[in-house]
N, C-alpha and C positions, 0 to 999 in steps of 0.2 A: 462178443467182444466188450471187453468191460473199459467205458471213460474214468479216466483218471480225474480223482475231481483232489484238491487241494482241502487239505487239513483247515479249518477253517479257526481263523484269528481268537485268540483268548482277550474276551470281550472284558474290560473294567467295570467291575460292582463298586467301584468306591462311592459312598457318600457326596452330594454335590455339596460344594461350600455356600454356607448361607451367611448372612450381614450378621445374623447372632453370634456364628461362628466368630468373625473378624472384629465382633465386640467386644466379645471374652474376651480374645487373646490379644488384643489391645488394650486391654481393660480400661474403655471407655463406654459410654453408650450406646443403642442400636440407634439412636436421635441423633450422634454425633459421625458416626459413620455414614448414616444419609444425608448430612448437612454436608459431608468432605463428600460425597460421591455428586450432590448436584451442584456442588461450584461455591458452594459458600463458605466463606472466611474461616481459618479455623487457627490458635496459637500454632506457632510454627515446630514446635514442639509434640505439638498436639497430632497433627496434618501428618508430620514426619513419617509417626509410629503407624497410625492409620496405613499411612499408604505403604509403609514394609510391611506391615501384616497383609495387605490384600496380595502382596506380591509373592511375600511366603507361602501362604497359603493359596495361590492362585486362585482368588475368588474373581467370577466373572459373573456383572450382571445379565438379568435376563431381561434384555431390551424390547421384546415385544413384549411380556407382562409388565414392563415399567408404561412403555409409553401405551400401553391401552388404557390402565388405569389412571395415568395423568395427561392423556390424549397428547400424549408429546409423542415427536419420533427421533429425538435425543440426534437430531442432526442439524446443521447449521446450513445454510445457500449460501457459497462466497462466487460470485461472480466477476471476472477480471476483464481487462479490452486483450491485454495480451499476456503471456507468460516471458515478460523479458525479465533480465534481472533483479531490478525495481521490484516486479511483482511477484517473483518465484521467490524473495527472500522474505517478504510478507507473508507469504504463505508457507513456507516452514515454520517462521515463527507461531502463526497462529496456529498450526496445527499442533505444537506443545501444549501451546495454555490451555487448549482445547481438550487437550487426550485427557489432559491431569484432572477434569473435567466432567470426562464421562461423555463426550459431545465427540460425534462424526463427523467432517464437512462433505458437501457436495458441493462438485469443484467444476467452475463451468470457464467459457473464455467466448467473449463474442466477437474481435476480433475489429474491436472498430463500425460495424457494423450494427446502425438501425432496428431493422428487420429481425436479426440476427440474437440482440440483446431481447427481444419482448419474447422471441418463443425460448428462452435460455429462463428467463423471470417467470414464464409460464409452465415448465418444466418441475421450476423449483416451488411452484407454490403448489401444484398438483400432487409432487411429492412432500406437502405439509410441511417444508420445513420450516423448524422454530424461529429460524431471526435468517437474518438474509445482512450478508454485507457487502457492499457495493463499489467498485472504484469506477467511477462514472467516465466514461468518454466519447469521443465522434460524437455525431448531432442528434442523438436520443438522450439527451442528457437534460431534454427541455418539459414543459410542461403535462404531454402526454406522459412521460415516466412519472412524474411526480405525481399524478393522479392515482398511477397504479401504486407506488410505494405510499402513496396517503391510506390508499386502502386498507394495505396491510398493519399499518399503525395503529388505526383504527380497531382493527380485530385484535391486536394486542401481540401485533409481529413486529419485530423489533429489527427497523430497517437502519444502520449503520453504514455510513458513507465516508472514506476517507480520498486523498488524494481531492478531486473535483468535488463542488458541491451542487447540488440539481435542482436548475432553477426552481423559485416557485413552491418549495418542498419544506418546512419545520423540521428537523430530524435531528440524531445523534450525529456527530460528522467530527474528526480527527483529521486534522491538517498538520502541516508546518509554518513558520513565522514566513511565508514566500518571500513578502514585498520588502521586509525589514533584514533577510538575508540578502535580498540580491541587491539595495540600496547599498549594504555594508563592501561586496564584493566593488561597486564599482567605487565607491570611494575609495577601496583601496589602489586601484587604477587610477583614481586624478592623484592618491597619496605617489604616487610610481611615475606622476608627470603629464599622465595620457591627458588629452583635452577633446580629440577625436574618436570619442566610443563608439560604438555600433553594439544592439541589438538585435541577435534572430528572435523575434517571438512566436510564440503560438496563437491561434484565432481567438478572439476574447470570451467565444462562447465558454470557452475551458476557464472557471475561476481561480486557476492555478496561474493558467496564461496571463489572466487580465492583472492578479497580485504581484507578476514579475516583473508585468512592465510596471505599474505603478510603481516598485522601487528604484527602476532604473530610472524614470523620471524623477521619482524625488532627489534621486542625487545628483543630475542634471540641474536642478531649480537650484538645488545647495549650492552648487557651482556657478551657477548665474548663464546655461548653457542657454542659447538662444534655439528658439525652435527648427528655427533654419541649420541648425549646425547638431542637431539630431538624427541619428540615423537608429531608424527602426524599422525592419527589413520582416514583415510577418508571412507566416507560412503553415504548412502542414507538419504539425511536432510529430506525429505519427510516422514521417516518412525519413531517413535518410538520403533521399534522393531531394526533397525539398528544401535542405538543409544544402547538398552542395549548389543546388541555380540561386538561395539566395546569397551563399558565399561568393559565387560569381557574380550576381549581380552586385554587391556589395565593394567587390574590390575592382568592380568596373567604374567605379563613382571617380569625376575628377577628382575629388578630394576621398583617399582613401583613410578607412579609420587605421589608428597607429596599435587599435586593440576593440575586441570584440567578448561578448556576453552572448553564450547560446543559452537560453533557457531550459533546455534538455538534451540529455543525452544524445538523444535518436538526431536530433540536431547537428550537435555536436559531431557526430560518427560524419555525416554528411561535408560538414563544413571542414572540418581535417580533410578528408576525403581531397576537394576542392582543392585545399591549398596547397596539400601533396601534387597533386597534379598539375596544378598550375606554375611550382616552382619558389612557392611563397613558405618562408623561413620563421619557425615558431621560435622564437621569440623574436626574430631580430626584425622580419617584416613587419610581424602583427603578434600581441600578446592575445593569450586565450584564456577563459574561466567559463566553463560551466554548469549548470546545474545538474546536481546527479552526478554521481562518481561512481559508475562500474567499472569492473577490477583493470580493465584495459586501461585505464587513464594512467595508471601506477608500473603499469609496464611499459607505455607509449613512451617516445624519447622524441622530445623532452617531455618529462611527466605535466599531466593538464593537471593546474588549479581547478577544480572543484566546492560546489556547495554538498556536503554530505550529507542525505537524509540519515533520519537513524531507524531503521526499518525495523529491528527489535521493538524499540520502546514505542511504535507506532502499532506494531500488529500487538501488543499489550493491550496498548491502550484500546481499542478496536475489541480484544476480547473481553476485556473487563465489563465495556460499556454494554455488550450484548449478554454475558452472564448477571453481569446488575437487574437489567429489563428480565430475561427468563426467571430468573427470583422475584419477580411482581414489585419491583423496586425502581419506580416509574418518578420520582421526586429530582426535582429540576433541571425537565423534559421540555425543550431538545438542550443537549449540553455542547457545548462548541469547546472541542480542548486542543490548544494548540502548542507544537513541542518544538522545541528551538534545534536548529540544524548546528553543522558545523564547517567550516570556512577551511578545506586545505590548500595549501599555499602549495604549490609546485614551479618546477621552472620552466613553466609556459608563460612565462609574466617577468618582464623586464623592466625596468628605468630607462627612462626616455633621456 
Protein backbone atom coordinates (compact mmCIF):
# COMPACT_ATOMS: atom_id res chain seq x y z
CA UNK A 1 0.00 0.00 0.00
CA UNK A 2 1.64 3.05 -1.28
CA UNK A 3 1.46 6.61 1.20
CA UNK A 4 0.44 9.37 -0.52
CA UNK A 5 3.06 11.95 0.09
CA UNK A 6 2.39 15.65 -1.39
CA UNK A 7 4.34 17.28 -4.31
CA UNK A 8 6.67 19.07 -2.39
CA UNK A 9 6.65 23.30 -2.51
CA UNK A 10 8.81 24.99 -5.41
CA UNK A 11 11.58 26.30 -3.14
CA UNK A 12 12.84 30.30 -4.31
CA UNK A 13 16.62 30.49 -5.60
CA UNK A 14 16.29 34.25 -5.75
CA UNK A 15 19.33 36.26 -4.84
CA UNK A 16 19.00 37.78 -1.16
CA UNK A 17 19.15 41.59 -1.31
CA UNK A 18 22.17 43.17 -0.09
CA UNK A 19 22.86 47.03 1.28
CA UNK A 20 24.99 47.31 -2.09
CA UNK A 21 22.04 46.24 -3.83
CA UNK A 22 19.81 49.16 -2.07
CA UNK A 23 22.82 51.57 -2.90
CA UNK A 24 22.96 51.30 -6.50
CA UNK A 25 19.46 51.74 -6.94
CA UNK A 26 19.19 54.55 -4.67
CA UNK A 27 22.24 55.88 -5.97
CA UNK A 28 23.62 56.91 -2.83
CA UNK A 29 26.27 55.14 -0.75
CA UNK A 30 26.59 51.90 1.07
CA UNK A 31 27.83 54.55 4.08
CA UNK A 32 24.63 56.34 3.70
CA UNK A 33 22.30 53.46 3.61
CA UNK A 34 23.83 52.29 6.99
CA UNK A 35 23.73 55.71 8.45
CA UNK A 36 19.59 55.52 7.42
CA UNK A 37 19.40 51.95 8.76
CA UNK A 38 21.07 52.69 12.37
CA UNK A 39 18.90 55.77 13.21
CA UNK A 40 21.01 58.59 12.03
CA UNK A 41 19.91 61.81 10.49
CA UNK A 42 19.75 61.92 6.94
CA UNK A 43 18.29 64.92 4.24
CA UNK A 44 14.82 64.23 4.18
CA UNK A 45 15.05 63.91 0.57
CA UNK A 46 17.85 61.66 1.06
CA UNK A 47 16.02 59.22 3.88
CA UNK A 48 12.97 59.29 1.55
CA UNK A 49 14.48 57.31 -1.46
CA UNK A 50 16.53 55.09 0.85
CA UNK A 51 13.70 53.91 2.42
CA UNK A 52 11.50 53.28 -0.91
CA UNK A 53 14.17 51.40 -2.16
CA UNK A 54 14.48 49.03 0.81
CA UNK A 55 10.76 48.67 0.33
CA UNK A 56 10.88 47.89 -3.33
CA UNK A 57 13.15 45.86 -3.11
CA UNK A 58 12.37 44.08 0.14
CA UNK A 59 15.59 44.18 1.61
CA UNK A 60 15.61 42.79 5.17
CA UNK A 61 18.52 43.06 7.44
CA UNK A 62 20.34 40.15 8.91
CA UNK A 63 19.97 40.96 12.80
CA UNK A 64 21.88 38.39 14.22
CA UNK A 65 25.08 39.02 12.00
CA UNK A 66 24.55 42.81 12.65
CA UNK A 67 24.19 42.46 16.30
CA UNK A 68 27.05 39.84 16.74
CA UNK A 69 29.27 42.01 15.04
CA UNK A 70 28.30 45.26 16.81
CA UNK A 71 27.33 43.20 19.99
CA UNK A 72 24.00 44.99 19.88
CA UNK A 73 20.60 43.08 19.80
CA UNK A 74 18.91 45.92 17.81
CA UNK A 75 16.20 45.89 20.57
CA UNK A 76 15.10 48.40 22.98
CA UNK A 77 13.37 47.48 27.01
CA UNK A 78 10.36 49.69 27.44
CA UNK A 79 8.89 48.86 30.68
CA UNK A 80 5.42 50.44 31.74
CA UNK A 81 3.22 50.26 35.47
CA UNK A 82 0.17 49.69 33.20
CA UNK A 83 -1.03 49.62 29.71
CA UNK A 84 -3.88 52.24 30.08
CA UNK A 85 -4.44 54.84 27.60
CA UNK A 86 -1.86 57.12 28.65
CA UNK A 87 0.63 54.41 28.02
CA UNK A 88 -0.61 52.31 25.16
CA UNK A 89 -0.60 55.53 23.04
CA UNK A 90 3.19 56.18 23.96
CA UNK A 91 3.69 52.95 22.87
CA UNK A 92 2.50 52.93 19.43
CA UNK A 93 4.08 55.91 18.96
CA UNK A 94 7.40 54.73 19.86
CA UNK A 95 7.20 51.76 18.13
CA UNK A 96 7.10 54.05 14.61
CA UNK A 97 10.24 56.01 15.36
CA UNK A 98 11.52 52.89 16.22
CA UNK A 99 10.68 50.42 13.25
CA UNK A 100 11.85 53.48 10.93
CA UNK A 101 15.02 52.56 12.85
CA UNK A 102 15.71 49.28 12.55
CA UNK A 103 15.02 48.72 16.56
CA UNK A 104 12.54 46.11 18.15
CA UNK A 105 10.97 46.84 21.62
CA UNK A 106 10.55 44.36 24.35
CA UNK A 107 7.46 45.31 25.97
CA UNK A 108 6.95 44.52 29.51
CA UNK A 109 4.12 46.01 32.24
CA UNK A 110 4.77 45.63 36.14
CA UNK A 111 1.63 46.56 37.16
CA UNK A 112 2.39 48.92 40.00
CA UNK A 113 4.25 46.46 41.61
CA UNK A 114 7.80 46.50 43.57
CA UNK A 115 8.91 42.93 43.28
CA UNK A 116 7.33 42.66 40.09
CA UNK A 117 9.25 45.70 38.29
CA UNK A 118 13.11 44.25 39.40
CA UNK A 119 12.57 40.86 37.85
CA UNK A 120 10.78 42.63 34.57
CA UNK A 121 14.47 45.08 34.55
CA UNK A 122 16.00 41.82 35.18
CA UNK A 123 14.51 39.99 32.24
CA UNK A 124 15.46 42.84 30.16
CA UNK A 125 18.94 43.13 30.85
CA UNK A 126 19.62 39.46 30.55
CA UNK A 127 18.19 39.88 27.24
CA UNK A 128 20.86 42.61 26.43
CA UNK A 129 18.85 45.00 25.57
CA UNK A 130 20.35 48.26 24.02
CA UNK A 131 18.69 51.19 26.07
CA UNK A 132 15.79 50.53 28.31
CA UNK A 133 12.92 53.33 28.82
CA UNK A 134 11.30 53.61 31.82
CA UNK A 135 7.73 55.17 33.14
CA UNK A 136 8.53 54.83 36.89
CA UNK A 137 5.69 54.09 39.29
CA UNK A 138 4.42 52.47 42.80
CA UNK A 139 7.25 52.58 45.61
CA UNK A 140 10.26 51.10 43.48
CA UNK A 141 10.70 54.22 41.97
CA UNK A 142 13.24 54.94 44.83
CA UNK A 143 16.94 54.44 45.35
CA UNK A 144 17.27 50.62 45.00
CA UNK A 145 15.95 51.21 41.23
CA UNK A 146 18.29 53.81 40.75
CA UNK A 147 21.32 51.96 41.68
CA UNK A 148 20.33 49.43 39.18
CA UNK A 149 19.61 51.85 36.32
CA UNK A 150 23.17 53.70 37.40
CA UNK A 151 24.43 50.62 36.56
CA UNK A 152 23.29 50.25 33.26
CA UNK A 153 24.41 53.84 32.39
CA UNK A 154 27.58 53.19 33.36
CA UNK A 155 28.09 50.32 30.82
CA UNK A 156 26.74 52.60 28.34
CA UNK A 157 22.94 51.59 28.39
CA UNK A 158 20.87 54.19 27.86
CA UNK A 159 18.23 54.41 30.56
CA UNK A 160 15.47 57.04 29.57
CA UNK A 161 12.80 57.87 31.92
CA UNK A 162 9.63 59.76 31.23
CA UNK A 163 6.35 60.41 32.98
CA UNK A 164 7.96 60.05 36.91
CA UNK A 165 11.48 60.76 37.70
CA UNK A 166 13.51 58.11 39.99
CA UNK A 167 14.82 59.30 42.97
CA UNK A 168 18.44 59.78 43.45
CA UNK A 169 19.09 58.79 39.49
CA UNK A 170 21.17 61.41 36.84
CA UNK A 171 19.54 60.31 33.63
CA UNK A 172 17.81 61.27 30.41
CA UNK A 173 14.13 61.94 31.51
CA UNK A 174 11.09 63.73 29.24
CA UNK A 175 8.25 65.14 31.16
CA UNK A 176 5.67 67.68 30.78
CA UNK A 177 5.38 71.51 32.16
CA UNK A 178 3.02 69.49 35.36
CA UNK A 179 3.13 72.40 37.98
CA UNK A 180 2.91 75.23 35.47
CA UNK A 181 -0.12 73.46 33.74
CA UNK A 182 -2.06 72.70 36.62
CA UNK A 183 -1.37 76.37 38.09
CA UNK A 184 -2.91 77.71 34.72
CA UNK A 185 -6.04 75.24 35.03
CA UNK A 186 -6.91 76.48 38.43
CA UNK A 187 -6.55 79.93 37.76
CA UNK A 188 -8.81 79.62 35.35
CA UNK A 189 -11.31 78.31 38.03
CA UNK A 190 -10.68 81.57 40.38
CA UNK A 191 -10.88 83.41 36.37
CA UNK A 192 -14.69 81.36 36.54
CA UNK A 193 -15.36 82.78 40.33
CA UNK A 194 -14.42 79.44 42.35
CA UNK A 195 -12.64 80.51 45.73
CA UNK A 196 -13.34 76.86 47.17
CA UNK A 197 -10.95 74.62 45.07
CA UNK A 198 -10.21 71.07 46.07
CA UNK A 199 -7.47 68.91 44.96
CA UNK A 200 -7.30 64.92 44.53
CA UNK A 201 -3.56 64.41 44.61
CA UNK A 202 -1.40 61.55 44.26
CA UNK A 203 1.45 60.40 47.05
CA UNK A 204 4.56 62.84 46.57
CA UNK A 205 6.73 60.00 46.21
CA UNK A 206 5.45 60.28 42.32
CA UNK A 207 7.38 63.50 41.03
CA UNK A 208 4.47 64.12 38.71
CA UNK A 209 2.23 64.19 41.94
CA UNK A 210 4.49 66.37 44.05
CA UNK A 211 4.63 69.01 40.36
CA UNK A 212 0.80 69.13 40.47
CA UNK A 213 0.30 69.95 43.65
CA UNK A 214 2.90 72.54 43.73
CA UNK A 215 0.88 74.46 40.89
CA UNK A 216 -2.27 74.08 42.59
CA UNK A 217 -0.58 75.93 45.41
CA UNK A 218 1.12 78.43 43.53
CA UNK A 219 -2.12 79.60 42.40
CA UNK A 220 -3.68 79.38 45.90
CA UNK A 221 -0.68 81.90 47.05
CA UNK A 222 -1.56 84.00 43.77
CA UNK A 223 -4.93 84.26 45.11
CA UNK A 224 -4.01 85.03 48.70
CA UNK A 225 -5.76 81.39 49.59
CA UNK A 226 -5.22 80.80 53.38
CA UNK A 227 -4.01 77.41 54.29
CA UNK A 228 -7.02 76.68 56.11
CA UNK A 229 -9.27 77.14 53.17
CA UNK A 230 -7.14 74.48 51.19
CA UNK A 231 -8.43 71.42 50.43
CA UNK A 232 -5.93 68.81 49.30
CA UNK A 233 -7.53 65.51 49.60
CA UNK A 234 -4.34 62.79 48.64
CA UNK A 235 -4.53 59.30 47.70
CA UNK A 236 -3.68 56.30 45.52
CA UNK A 237 -3.67 57.83 41.52
CA UNK A 238 -3.26 54.21 40.71
CA UNK A 239 -6.67 53.22 41.91
CA UNK A 240 -10.32 54.42 40.82
CA UNK A 241 -11.60 53.28 43.73
CA UNK A 242 -9.35 55.85 45.86
CA UNK A 243 -10.45 58.58 43.86
CA UNK A 244 -14.27 57.85 44.64
CA UNK A 245 -13.63 57.64 49.17
CA UNK A 246 -11.67 60.82 48.48
CA UNK A 247 -14.59 62.45 46.44
CA UNK A 248 -16.72 61.40 49.22
CA UNK A 249 -14.81 62.45 51.78
CA UNK A 250 -14.28 65.57 50.09
CA UNK A 251 -17.82 66.58 49.62
CA UNK A 252 -18.38 65.49 53.25
CA UNK A 253 -16.47 68.55 54.35
CA UNK A 254 -18.87 71.32 55.98
CA UNK A 255 -17.73 73.57 53.64
CA UNK A 256 -17.88 71.86 50.23
CA UNK A 257 -15.48 73.06 47.30
CA UNK A 258 -17.83 74.76 44.48
CA UNK A 259 -14.90 72.91 42.17
CA UNK A 260 -12.21 70.33 42.01
CA UNK A 261 -8.75 69.52 40.25
CA UNK A 262 -8.07 65.49 39.88
CA UNK A 263 -4.51 65.10 38.97
CA UNK A 264 -5.21 62.00 36.83
CA UNK A 265 -7.35 60.37 35.05
CA UNK A 266 -7.72 57.05 37.14
CA UNK A 267 -8.73 59.72 39.78
CA UNK A 268 -10.83 61.27 37.88
CA UNK A 269 -12.81 57.87 36.65
CA UNK A 270 -13.35 57.40 40.53
CA UNK A 271 -14.31 60.81 41.53
CA UNK A 272 -17.25 61.06 38.56
CA UNK A 273 -18.00 57.70 39.73
CA UNK A 274 -18.78 59.29 43.41
CA UNK A 275 -20.54 62.10 42.26
CA UNK A 276 -22.82 60.07 39.82
CA UNK A 277 -23.83 58.18 42.77
CA UNK A 278 -24.05 60.53 45.20
CA UNK A 279 -26.48 62.79 43.21
CA UNK A 280 -23.96 65.55 42.76
CA UNK A 281 -24.50 67.73 39.32
CA UNK A 282 -21.41 68.62 37.02
CA UNK A 283 -21.32 71.60 36.67
CA UNK A 284 -23.83 73.07 38.63
CA UNK A 285 -22.73 71.39 42.15
CA UNK A 286 -19.12 71.20 41.51
CA UNK A 287 -16.95 72.20 38.42
CA UNK A 288 -14.37 69.47 37.33
CA UNK A 289 -10.80 69.67 35.34
CA UNK A 290 -8.37 67.09 35.12
CA UNK A 291 -5.39 65.98 34.17
CA UNK A 292 -5.06 63.59 31.30
CA UNK A 293 -7.89 63.39 28.80
CA UNK A 294 -8.70 59.83 27.57
CA UNK A 295 -11.22 59.66 24.85
CA UNK A 296 -14.16 59.12 27.52
CA UNK A 297 -13.94 62.76 28.80
CA UNK A 298 -15.11 63.85 25.20
CA UNK A 299 -17.87 61.55 25.13
CA UNK A 300 -18.94 62.07 29.00
CA UNK A 301 -21.83 64.51 29.33
CA UNK A 302 -21.07 67.22 30.25
CA UNK A 303 -17.65 66.87 28.49
CA UNK A 304 -14.50 67.09 31.39
CA UNK A 305 -12.10 69.90 31.01
CA UNK A 306 -9.01 68.36 30.74
CA UNK A 307 -4.84 69.03 30.77
CA UNK A 308 -3.86 67.23 27.54
CA UNK A 309 -0.63 65.33 27.38
CA UNK A 310 0.78 65.25 23.88
CA UNK A 311 1.88 61.51 23.83
CA UNK A 312 3.27 61.82 20.16
CA UNK A 313 5.59 64.37 20.65
CA UNK A 314 6.54 62.75 24.15
CA UNK A 315 7.27 59.12 22.81
CA UNK A 316 9.56 61.27 19.89
CA UNK A 317 11.15 62.86 22.17
CA UNK A 318 11.86 59.47 24.26
CA UNK A 319 13.15 57.95 21.03
CA UNK A 320 15.33 60.51 19.78
CA UNK A 321 17.08 60.77 23.23
CA UNK A 322 17.67 56.85 23.21
CA UNK A 323 18.80 56.62 19.25
CA UNK A 324 21.08 59.96 20.12
CA UNK A 325 23.01 57.67 23.19
CA UNK A 326 22.98 54.13 20.82
CA UNK A 327 24.89 56.42 18.15
CA UNK A 328 27.65 57.04 21.06
CA UNK A 329 26.29 60.64 21.09
CA UNK A 330 26.48 61.06 25.03
CA UNK A 331 27.12 65.28 24.92
CA UNK A 332 25.03 67.05 27.48
CA UNK A 333 24.22 63.95 29.52
CA UNK A 334 21.46 63.85 31.48
CA UNK A 335 19.25 66.03 29.37
CA UNK A 336 15.83 67.16 31.07
CA UNK A 337 13.31 68.04 28.10
CA UNK A 338 10.32 69.28 28.94
CA UNK A 339 7.16 69.67 26.44
CA UNK A 340 4.16 71.92 27.24
CA UNK A 341 0.61 70.29 27.56
CA UNK A 342 -2.49 71.69 26.47
CA UNK A 343 -5.64 73.08 28.45
CA UNK A 344 -9.18 71.73 27.00
CA UNK A 345 -11.89 73.62 28.16
CA UNK A 346 -15.12 71.57 28.20
CA UNK A 347 -18.49 72.14 29.96
CA UNK A 348 -17.52 70.58 33.29
CA UNK A 349 -16.74 74.10 34.38
CA UNK A 350 -19.07 76.79 35.21
CA UNK A 351 -19.25 80.46 36.52
CA UNK A 352 -20.06 80.83 39.87
Amino acid sequence: MHRYLPRAAKVSRSRVVTIRDVARKAGVSIGTVSRFLNGYALKEKTRSRVAQTIEDLGYRQNVIAKGMKSRRSFSVGVLFPIFDEFHTEILSALEKQFARCGYHMVVSQYEYDEHAMEDKLRFLKERFADGLILSPGGMGIGPELGRECRKLIETGVPVITFNNRISALENDHVHVNDAEAVQGAVEHLFNMNHKDIAILSGAEVFSTARERLTGYMQAMERHSVSEGRRMVMTGDWSSSASGFQLAKKMMSLPRKPTAVFSSNCILTFGLLEYLHTAGFRIPDDVSVISFDDPRIFRLHQPGIAAIRQPNEEIAKAVAELVIRRLSGDWSQFPIDQRIPTEFILRSSVRKR
